[in-house]
C-alpha positions, 0 to 999 in steps of 0.5 A: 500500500502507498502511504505518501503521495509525492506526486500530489499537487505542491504549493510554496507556503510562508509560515509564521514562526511562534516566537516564545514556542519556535519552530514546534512541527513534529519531524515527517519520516525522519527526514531532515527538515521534513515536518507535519501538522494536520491542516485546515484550510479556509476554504476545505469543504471535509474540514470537520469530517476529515483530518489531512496530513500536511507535509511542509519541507524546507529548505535548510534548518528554520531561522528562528530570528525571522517572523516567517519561514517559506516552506514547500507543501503538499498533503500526504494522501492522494483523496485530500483536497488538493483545490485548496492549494491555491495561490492566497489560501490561508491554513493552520496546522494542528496535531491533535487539539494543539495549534502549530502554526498559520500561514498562507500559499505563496505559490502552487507548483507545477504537478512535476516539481519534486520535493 
């Protein structure tokens, strides 16, 4: 069974760094600057049925001095909402009831663009 997706539509993302907290999103697979959070968009009509794992990949180690972070996004499974990622689309990201992070799509990104 396939449990990522890296073919799925991508998006370039700014994320807001929480000063006093720093930069909190659980690590994804273990690969270096790869991170989660389950996301909620403004505009997803399965918010509140459905909860979709985000994955945000930077490029480097987050500078914590900065008020954001420029990320690549795209969600994990292939049945997510992927119209949501859509240039101005703001979201949060969450685990469990705990709030991580907002931010907003820069960007969205060829379907061929690798991670």
């Amino acid at each position: 069974m396939k449990t990522t997706n890296w073919e799925s539509p991508k998006a370039i993302a700014e994320i807001a760094i929480d000063h006093q907290r720093g930069w909190v999103l659980p690590s994804f697979c273990g690969k270096p600057f790869w991170y989660q959070g389950w996301a909620h968009f403004e505009k997803d009509p399965t918010w509140g049925e459905r909860t979709w794992t985000l994955v945000v990949v930077l490029a480097g180690p987050p500078d914590l001095t900065a008020d954001r972070v420029e990320a690549t996004i795209f969600f994990v499974a292939p049945e997510a909402p992927h119209e949501v990622l859509k240039e101005g689309a703001a979201f949060e990201l969450f685990m469990g009831q705990v709030h991580y992070a907002h931010g907003r799509i820069k960007r969205t990104l060829p379907n061929d663009n690798a991670v």
